[in-house]
mmCIF file of the N, C-alpha and C atoms, coordinates in Angstrom:
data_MODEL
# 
_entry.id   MODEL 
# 
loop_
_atom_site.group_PDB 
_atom_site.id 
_atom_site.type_symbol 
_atom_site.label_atom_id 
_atom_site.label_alt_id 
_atom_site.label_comp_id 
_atom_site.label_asym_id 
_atom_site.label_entity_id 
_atom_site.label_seq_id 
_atom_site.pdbx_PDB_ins_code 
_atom_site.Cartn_x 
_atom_site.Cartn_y 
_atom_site.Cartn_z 
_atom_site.occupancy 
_atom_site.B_iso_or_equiv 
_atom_site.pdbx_formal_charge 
_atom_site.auth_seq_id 
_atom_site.auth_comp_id 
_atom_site.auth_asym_id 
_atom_site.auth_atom_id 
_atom_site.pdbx_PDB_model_num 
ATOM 1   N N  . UNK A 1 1  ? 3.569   54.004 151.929 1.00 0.00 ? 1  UNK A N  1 
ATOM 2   C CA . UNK A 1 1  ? 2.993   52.710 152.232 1.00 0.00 ? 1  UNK A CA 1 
ATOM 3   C C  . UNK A 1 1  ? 2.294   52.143 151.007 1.00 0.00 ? 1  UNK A C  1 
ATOM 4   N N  . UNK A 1 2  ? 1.322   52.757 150.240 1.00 0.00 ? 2  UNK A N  1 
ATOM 5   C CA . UNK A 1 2  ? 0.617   52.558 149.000 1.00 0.00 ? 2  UNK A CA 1 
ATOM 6   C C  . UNK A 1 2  ? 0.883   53.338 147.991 1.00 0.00 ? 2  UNK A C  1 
ATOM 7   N N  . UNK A 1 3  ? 2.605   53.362 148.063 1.00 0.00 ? 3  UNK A N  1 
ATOM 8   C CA . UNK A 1 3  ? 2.825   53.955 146.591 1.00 0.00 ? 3  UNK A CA 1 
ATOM 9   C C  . UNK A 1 3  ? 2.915   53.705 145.323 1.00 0.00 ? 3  UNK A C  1 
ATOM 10  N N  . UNK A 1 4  ? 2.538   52.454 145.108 1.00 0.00 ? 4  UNK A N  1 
ATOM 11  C CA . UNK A 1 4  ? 2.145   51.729 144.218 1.00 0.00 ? 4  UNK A CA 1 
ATOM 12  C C  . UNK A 1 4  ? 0.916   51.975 143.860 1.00 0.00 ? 4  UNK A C  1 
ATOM 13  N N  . UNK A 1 5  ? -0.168  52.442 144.184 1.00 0.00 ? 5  UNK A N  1 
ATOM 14  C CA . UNK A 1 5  ? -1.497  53.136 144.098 1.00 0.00 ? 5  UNK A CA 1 
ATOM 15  C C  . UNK A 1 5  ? -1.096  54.160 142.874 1.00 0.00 ? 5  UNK A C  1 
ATOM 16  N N  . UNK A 1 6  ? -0.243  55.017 143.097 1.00 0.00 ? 6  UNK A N  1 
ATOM 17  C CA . UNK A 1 6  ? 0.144   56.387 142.460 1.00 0.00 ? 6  UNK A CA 1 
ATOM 18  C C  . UNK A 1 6  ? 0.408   55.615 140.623 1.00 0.00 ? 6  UNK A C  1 
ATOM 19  N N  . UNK A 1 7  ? 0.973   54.502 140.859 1.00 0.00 ? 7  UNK A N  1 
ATOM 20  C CA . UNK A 1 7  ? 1.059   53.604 139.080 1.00 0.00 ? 7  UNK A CA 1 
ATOM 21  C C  . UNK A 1 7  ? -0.061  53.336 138.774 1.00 0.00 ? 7  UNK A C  1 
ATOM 22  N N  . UNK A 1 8  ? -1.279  52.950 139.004 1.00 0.00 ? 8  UNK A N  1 
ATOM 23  C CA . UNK A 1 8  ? -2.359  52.295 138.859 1.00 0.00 ? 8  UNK A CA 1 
ATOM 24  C C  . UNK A 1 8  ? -3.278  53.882 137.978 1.00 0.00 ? 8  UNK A C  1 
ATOM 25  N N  . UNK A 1 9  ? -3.937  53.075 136.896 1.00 0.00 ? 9  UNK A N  1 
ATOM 26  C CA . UNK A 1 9  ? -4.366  54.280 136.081 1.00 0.00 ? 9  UNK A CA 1 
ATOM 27  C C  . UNK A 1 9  ? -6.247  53.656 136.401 1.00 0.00 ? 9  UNK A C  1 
ATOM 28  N N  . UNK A 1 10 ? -6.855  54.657 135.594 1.00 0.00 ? 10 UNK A N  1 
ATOM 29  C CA . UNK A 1 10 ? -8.456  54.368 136.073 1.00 0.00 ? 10 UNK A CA 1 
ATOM 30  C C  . UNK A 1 10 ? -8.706  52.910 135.231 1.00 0.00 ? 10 UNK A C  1 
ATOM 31  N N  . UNK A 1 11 ? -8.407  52.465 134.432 1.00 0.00 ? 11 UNK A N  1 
ATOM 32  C CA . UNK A 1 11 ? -8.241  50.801 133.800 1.00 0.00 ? 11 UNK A CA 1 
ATOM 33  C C  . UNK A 1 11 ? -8.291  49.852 134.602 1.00 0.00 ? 11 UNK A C  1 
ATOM 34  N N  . UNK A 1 12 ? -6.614  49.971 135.031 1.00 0.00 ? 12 UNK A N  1 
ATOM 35  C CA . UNK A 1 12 ? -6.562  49.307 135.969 1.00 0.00 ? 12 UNK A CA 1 
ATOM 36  C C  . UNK A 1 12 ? -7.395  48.920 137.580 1.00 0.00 ? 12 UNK A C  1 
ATOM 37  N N  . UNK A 1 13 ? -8.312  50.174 138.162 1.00 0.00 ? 13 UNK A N  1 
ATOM 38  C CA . UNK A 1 13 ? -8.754  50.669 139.093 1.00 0.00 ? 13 UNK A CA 1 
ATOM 39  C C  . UNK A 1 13 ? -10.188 49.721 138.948 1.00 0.00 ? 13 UNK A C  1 
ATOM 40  N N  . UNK A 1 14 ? -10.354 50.380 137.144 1.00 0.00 ? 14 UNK A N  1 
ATOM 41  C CA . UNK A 1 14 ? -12.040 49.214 136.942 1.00 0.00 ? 14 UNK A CA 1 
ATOM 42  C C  . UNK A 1 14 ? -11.787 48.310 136.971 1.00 0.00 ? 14 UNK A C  1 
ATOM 43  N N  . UNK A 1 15 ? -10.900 47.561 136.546 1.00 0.00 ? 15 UNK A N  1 
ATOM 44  C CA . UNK A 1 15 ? -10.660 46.306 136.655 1.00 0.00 ? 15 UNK A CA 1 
ATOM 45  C C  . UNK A 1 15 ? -10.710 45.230 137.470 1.00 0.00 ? 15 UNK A C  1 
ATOM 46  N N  . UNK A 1 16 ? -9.687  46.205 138.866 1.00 0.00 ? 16 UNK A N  1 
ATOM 47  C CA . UNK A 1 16 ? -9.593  45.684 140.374 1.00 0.00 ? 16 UNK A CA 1 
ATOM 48  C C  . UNK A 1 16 ? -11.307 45.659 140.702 1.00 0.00 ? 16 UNK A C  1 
ATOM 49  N N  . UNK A 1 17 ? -11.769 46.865 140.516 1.00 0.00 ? 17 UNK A N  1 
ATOM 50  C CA . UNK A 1 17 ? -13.122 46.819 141.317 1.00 0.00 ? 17 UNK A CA 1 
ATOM 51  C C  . UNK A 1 17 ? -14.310 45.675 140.634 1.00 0.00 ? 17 UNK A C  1 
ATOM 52  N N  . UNK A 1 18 ? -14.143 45.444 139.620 1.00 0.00 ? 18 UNK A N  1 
ATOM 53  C CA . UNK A 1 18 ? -15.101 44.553 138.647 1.00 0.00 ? 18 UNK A CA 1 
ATOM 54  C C  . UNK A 1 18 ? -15.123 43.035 139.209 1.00 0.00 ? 18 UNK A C  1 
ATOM 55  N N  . UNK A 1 19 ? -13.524 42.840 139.275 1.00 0.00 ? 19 UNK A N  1 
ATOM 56  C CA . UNK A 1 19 ? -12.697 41.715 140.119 1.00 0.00 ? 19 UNK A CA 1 
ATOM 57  C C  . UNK A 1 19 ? -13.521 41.603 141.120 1.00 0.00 ? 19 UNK A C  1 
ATOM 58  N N  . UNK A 1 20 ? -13.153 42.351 141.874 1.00 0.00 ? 20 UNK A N  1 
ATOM 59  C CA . UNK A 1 20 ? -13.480 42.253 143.349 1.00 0.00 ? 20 UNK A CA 1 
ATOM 60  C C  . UNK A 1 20 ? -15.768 41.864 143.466 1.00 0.00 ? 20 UNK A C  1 
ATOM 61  N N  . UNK A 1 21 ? -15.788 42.744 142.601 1.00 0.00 ? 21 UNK A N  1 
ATOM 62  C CA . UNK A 1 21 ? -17.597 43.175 142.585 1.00 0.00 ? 21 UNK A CA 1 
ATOM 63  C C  . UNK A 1 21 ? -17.942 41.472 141.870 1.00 0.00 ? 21 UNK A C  1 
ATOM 64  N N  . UNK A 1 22 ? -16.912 40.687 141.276 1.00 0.00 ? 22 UNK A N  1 
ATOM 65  C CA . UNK A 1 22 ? -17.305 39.281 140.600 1.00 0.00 ? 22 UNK A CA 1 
ATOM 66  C C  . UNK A 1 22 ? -17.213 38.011 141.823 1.00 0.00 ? 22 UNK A C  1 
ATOM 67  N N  . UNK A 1 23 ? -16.151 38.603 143.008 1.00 0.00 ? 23 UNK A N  1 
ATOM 68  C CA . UNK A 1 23 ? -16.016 37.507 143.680 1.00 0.00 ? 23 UNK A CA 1 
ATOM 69  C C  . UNK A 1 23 ? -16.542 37.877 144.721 1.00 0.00 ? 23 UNK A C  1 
ATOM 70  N N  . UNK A 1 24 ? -16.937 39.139 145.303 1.00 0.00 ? 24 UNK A N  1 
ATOM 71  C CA . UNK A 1 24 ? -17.531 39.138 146.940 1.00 0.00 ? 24 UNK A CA 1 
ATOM 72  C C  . UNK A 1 24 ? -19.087 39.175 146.450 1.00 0.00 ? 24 UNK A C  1 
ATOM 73  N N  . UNK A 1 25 ? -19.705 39.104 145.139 1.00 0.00 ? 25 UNK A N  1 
ATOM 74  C CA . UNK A 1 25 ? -20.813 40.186 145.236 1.00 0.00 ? 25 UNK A CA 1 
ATOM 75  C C  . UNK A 1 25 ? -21.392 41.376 145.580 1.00 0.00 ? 25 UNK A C  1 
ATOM 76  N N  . UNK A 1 26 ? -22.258 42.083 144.728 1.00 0.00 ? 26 UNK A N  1 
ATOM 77  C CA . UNK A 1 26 ? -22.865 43.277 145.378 1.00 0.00 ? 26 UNK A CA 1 
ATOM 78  C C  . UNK A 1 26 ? -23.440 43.687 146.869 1.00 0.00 ? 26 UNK A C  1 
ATOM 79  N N  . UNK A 1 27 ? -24.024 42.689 147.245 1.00 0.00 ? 27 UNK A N  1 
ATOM 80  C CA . UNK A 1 27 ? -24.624 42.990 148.425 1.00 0.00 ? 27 UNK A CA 1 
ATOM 81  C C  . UNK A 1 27 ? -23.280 43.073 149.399 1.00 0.00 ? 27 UNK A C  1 
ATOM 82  N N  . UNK A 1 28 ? -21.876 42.256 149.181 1.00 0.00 ? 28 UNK A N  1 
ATOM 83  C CA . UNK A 1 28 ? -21.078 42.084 150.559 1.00 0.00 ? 28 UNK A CA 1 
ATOM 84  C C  . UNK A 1 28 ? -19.987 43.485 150.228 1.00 0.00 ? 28 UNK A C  1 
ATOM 85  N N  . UNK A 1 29 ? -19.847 43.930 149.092 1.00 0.00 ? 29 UNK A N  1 
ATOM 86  C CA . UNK A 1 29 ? -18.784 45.302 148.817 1.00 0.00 ? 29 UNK A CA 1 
ATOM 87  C C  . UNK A 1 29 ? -19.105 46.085 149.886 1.00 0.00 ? 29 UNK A C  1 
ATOM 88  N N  . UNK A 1 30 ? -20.215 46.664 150.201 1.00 0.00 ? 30 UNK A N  1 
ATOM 89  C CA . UNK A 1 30 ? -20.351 47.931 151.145 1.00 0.00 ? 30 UNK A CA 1 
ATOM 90  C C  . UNK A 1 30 ? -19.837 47.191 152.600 1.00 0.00 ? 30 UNK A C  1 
ATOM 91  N N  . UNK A 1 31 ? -20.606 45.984 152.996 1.00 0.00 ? 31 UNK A N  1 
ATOM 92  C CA . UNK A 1 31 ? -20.000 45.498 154.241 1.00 0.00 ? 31 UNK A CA 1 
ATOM 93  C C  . UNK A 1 31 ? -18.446 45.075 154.186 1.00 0.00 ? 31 UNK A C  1 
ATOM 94  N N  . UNK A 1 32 ? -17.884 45.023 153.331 1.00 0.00 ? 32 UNK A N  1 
ATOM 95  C CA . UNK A 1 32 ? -16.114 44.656 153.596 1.00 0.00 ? 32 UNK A CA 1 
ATOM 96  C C  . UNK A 1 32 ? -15.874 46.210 153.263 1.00 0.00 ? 32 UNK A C  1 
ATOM 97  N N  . UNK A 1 33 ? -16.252 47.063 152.591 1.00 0.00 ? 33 UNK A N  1 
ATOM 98  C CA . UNK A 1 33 ? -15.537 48.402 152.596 1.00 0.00 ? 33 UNK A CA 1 
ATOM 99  C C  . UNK A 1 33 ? -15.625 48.907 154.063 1.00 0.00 ? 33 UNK A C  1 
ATOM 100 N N  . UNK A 1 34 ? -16.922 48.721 154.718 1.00 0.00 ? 34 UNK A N  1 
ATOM 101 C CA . UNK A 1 34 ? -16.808 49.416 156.119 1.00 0.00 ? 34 UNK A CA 1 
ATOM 102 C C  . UNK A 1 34 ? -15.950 48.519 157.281 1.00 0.00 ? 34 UNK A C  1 
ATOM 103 N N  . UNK A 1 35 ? -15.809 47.262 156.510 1.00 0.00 ? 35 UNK A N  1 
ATOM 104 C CA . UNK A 1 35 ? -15.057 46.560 157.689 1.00 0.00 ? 35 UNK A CA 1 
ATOM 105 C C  . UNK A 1 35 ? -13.643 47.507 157.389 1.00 0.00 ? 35 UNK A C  1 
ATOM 106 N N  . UNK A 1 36 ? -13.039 46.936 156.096 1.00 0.00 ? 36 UNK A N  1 
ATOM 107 C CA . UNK A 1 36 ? -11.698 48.365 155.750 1.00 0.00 ? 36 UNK A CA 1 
ATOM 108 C C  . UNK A 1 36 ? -11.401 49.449 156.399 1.00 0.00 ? 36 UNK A C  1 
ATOM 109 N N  . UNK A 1 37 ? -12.484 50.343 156.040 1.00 0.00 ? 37 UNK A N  1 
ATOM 110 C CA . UNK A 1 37 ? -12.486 51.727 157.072 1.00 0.00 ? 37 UNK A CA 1 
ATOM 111 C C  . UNK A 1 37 ? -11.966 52.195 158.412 1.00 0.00 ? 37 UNK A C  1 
ATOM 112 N N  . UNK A 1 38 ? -13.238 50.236 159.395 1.00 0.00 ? 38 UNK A N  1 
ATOM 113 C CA . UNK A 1 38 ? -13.083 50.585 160.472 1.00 0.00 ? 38 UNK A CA 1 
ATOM 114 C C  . UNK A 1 38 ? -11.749 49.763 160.778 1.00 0.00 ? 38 UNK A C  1 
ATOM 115 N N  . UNK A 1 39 ? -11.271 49.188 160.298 1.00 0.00 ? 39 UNK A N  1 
ATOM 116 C CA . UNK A 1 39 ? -9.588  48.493 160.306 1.00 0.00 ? 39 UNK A CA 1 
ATOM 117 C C  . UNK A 1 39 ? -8.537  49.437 160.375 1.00 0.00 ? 39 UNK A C  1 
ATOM 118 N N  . UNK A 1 40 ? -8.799  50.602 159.496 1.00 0.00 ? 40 UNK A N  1 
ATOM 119 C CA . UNK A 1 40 ? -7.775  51.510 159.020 1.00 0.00 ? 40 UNK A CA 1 
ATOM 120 C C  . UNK A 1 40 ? -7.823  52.446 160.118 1.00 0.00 ? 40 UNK A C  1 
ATOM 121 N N  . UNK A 1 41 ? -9.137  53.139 160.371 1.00 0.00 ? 41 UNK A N  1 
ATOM 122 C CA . UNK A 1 41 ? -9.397  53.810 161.471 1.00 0.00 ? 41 UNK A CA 1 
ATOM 123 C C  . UNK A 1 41 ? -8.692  53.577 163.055 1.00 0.00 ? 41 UNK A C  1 
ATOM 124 N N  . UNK A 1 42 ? -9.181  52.415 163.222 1.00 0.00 ? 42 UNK A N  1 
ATOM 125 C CA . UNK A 1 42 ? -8.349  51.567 164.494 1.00 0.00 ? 42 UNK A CA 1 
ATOM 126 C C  . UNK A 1 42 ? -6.426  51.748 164.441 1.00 0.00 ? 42 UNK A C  1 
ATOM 127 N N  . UNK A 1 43 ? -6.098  51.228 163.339 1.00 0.00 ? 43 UNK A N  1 
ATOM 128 C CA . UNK A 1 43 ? -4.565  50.995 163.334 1.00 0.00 ? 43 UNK A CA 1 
ATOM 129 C C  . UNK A 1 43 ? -4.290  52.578 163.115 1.00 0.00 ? 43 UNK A C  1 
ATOM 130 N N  . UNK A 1 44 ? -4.744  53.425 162.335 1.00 0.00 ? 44 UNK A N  1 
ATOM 131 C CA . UNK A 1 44 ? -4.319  55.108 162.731 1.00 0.00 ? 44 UNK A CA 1 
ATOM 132 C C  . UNK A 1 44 ? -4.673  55.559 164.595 1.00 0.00 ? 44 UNK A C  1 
ATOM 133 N N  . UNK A 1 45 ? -5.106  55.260 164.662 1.00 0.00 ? 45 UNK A N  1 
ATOM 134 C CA . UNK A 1 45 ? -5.961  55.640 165.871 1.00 0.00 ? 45 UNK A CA 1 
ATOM 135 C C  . UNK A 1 45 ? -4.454  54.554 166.507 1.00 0.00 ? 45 UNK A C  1 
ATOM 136 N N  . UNK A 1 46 ? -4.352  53.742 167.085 1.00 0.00 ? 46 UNK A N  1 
ATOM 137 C CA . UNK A 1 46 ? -2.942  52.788 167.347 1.00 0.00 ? 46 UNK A CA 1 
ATOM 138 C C  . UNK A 1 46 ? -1.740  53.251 167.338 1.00 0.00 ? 46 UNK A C  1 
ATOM 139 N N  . UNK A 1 47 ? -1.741  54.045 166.230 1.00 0.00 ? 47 UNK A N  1 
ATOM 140 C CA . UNK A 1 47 ? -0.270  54.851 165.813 1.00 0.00 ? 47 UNK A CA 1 
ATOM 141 C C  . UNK A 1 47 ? -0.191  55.890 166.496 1.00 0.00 ? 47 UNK A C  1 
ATOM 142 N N  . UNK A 1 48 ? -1.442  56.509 166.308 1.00 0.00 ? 48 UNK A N  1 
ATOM 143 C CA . UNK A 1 48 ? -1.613  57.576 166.884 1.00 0.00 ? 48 UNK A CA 1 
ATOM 144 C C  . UNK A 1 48 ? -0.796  57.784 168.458 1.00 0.00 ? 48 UNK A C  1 
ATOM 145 N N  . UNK A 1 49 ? -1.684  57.035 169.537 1.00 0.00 ? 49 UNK A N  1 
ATOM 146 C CA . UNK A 1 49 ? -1.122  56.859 170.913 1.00 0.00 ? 49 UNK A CA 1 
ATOM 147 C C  . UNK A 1 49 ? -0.051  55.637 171.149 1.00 0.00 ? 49 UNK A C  1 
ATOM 148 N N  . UNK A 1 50 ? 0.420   54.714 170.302 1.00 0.00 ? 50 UNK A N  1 
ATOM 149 C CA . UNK A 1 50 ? 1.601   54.878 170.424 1.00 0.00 ? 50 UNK A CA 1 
ATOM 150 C C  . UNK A 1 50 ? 2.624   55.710 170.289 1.00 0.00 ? 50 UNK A C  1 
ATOM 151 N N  . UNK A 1 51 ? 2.772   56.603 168.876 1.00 0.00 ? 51 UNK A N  1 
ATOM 152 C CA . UNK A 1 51 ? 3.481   58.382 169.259 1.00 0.00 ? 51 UNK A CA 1 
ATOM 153 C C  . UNK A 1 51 ? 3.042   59.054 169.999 1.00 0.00 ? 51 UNK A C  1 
ATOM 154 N N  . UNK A 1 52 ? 2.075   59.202 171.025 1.00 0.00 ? 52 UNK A N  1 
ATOM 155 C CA . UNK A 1 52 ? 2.131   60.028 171.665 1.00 0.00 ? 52 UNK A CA 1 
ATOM 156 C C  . UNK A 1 52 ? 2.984   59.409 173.455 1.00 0.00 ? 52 UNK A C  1 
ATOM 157 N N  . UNK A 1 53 ? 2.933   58.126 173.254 1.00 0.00 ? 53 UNK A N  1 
ATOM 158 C CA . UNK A 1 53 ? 3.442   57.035 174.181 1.00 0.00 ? 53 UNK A CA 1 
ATOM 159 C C  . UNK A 1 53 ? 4.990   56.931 174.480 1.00 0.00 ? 53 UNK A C  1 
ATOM 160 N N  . UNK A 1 54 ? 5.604   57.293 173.207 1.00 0.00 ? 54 UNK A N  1 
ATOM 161 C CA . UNK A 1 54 ? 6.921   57.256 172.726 1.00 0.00 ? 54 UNK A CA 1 
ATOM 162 C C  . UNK A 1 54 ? 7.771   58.232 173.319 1.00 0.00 ? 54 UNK A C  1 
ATOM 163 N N  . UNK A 1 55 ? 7.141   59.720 173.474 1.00 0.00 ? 55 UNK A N  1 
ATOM 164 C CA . UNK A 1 55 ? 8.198   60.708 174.349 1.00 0.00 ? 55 UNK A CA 1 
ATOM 165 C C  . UNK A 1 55 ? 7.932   60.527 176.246 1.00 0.00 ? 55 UNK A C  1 
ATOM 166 N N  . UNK A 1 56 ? 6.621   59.897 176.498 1.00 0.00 ? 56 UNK A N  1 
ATOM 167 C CA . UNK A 1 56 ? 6.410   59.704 177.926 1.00 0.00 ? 56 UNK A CA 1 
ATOM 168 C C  . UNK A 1 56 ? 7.639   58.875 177.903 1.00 0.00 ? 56 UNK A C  1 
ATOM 169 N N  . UNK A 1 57 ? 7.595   57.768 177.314 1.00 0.00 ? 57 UNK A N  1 
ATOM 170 C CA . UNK A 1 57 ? 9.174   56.352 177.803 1.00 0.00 ? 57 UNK A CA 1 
ATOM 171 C C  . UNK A 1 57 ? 10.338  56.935 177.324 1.00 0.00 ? 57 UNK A C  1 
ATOM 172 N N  . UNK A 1 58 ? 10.970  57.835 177.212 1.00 0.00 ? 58 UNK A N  1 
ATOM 173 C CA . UNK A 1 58 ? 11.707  58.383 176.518 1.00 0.00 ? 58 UNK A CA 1 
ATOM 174 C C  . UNK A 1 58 ? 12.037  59.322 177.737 1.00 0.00 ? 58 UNK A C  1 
ATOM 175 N N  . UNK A 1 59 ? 11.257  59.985 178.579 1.00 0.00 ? 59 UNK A N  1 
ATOM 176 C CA . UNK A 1 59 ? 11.027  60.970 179.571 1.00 0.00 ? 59 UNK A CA 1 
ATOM 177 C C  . UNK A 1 59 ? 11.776  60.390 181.012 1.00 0.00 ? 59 UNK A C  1 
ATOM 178 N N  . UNK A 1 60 ? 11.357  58.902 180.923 1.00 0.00 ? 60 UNK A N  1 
ATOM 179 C CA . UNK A 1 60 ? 11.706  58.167 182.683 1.00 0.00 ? 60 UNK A CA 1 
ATOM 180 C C  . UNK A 1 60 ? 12.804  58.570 182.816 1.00 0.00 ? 60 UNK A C  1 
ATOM 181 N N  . UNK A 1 61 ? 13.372  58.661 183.942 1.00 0.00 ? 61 UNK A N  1 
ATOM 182 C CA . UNK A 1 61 ? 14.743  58.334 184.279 1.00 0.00 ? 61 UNK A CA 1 
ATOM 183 C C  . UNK A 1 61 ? 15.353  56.700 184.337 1.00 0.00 ? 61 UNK A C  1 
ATOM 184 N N  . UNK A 1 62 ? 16.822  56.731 184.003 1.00 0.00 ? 62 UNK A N  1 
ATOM 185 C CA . UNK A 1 62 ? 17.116  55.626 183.344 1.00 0.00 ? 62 UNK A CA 1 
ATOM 186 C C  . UNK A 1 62 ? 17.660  54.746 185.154 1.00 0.00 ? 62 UNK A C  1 
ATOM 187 N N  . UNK A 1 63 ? 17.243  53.732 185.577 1.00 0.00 ? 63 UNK A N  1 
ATOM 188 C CA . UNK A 1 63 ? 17.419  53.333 186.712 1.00 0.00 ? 63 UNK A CA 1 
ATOM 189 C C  . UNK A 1 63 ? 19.123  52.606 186.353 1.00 0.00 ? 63 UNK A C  1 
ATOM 190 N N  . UNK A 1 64 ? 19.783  53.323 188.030 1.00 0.00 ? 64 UNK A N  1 
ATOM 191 C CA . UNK A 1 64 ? 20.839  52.322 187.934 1.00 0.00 ? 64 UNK A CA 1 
ATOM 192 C C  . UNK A 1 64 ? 20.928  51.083 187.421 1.00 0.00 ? 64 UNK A C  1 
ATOM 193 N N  . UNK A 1 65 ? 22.076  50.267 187.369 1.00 0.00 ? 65 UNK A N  1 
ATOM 194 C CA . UNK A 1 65 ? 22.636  48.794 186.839 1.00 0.00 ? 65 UNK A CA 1 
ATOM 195 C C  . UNK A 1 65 ? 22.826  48.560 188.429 1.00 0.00 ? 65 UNK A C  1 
ATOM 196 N N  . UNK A 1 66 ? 22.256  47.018 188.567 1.00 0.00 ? 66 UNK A N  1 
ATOM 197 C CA . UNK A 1 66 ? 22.088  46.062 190.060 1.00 0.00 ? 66 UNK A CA 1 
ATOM 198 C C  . UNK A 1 66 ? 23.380  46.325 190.476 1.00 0.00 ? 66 UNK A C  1 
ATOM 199 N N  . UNK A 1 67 ? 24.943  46.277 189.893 1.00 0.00 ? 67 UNK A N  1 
ATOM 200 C CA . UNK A 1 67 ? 26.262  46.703 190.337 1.00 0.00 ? 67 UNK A CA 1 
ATOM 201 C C  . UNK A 1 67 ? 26.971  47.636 190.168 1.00 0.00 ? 67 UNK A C  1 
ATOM 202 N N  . UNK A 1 68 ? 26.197  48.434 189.788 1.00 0.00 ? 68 UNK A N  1 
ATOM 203 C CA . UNK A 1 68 ? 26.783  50.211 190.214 1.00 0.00 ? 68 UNK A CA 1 
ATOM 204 C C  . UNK A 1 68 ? 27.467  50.762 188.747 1.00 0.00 ? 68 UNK A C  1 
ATOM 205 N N  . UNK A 1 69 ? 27.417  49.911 187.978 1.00 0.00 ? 69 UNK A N  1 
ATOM 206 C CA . UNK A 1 69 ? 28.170  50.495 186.410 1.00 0.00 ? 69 UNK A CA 1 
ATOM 207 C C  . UNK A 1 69 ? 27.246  51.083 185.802 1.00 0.00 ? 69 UNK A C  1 
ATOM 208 N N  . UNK A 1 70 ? 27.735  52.113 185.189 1.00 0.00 ? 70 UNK A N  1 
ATOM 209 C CA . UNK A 1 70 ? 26.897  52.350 184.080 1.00 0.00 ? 70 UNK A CA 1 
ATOM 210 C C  . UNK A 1 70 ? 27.310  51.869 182.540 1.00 0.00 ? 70 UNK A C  1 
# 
């Protein structure tokens, strides 16, 4: 998903963060990092019980066709 992360050297890394630390300010970095967190947290947590969701529908039995074909 963020394998593009794996190219990015510590330069580049200060850079992004300097960026970022010039346009949100200091005081708002910690509050958008925890908004991040709890974003990331949620959509794993999402994935999560949707795979576990995936072999229950997978499990039903498949109901006849209204005219008898399969």
């Amino acid at each position: 998903m963020l394998a593009f992360l794996g190219n990015l050297g510590f330069t580049e890394l200060l850079v992004i963060a300097l960026i970022c630390l010039l346009l949100f300010g200091a005081r708002k970095l910690p509050e958008l990092a925890h908004s991040m967190g709890s974003s990331v947290q949620a959509f794993k947590k999402g994935m999560r019980e949707g795979s576990e969701e995936a072999p229950k529908a997978d499990a039903k039995p498949k109901a006849d066709s209204p005219n008898g074909h399969h």
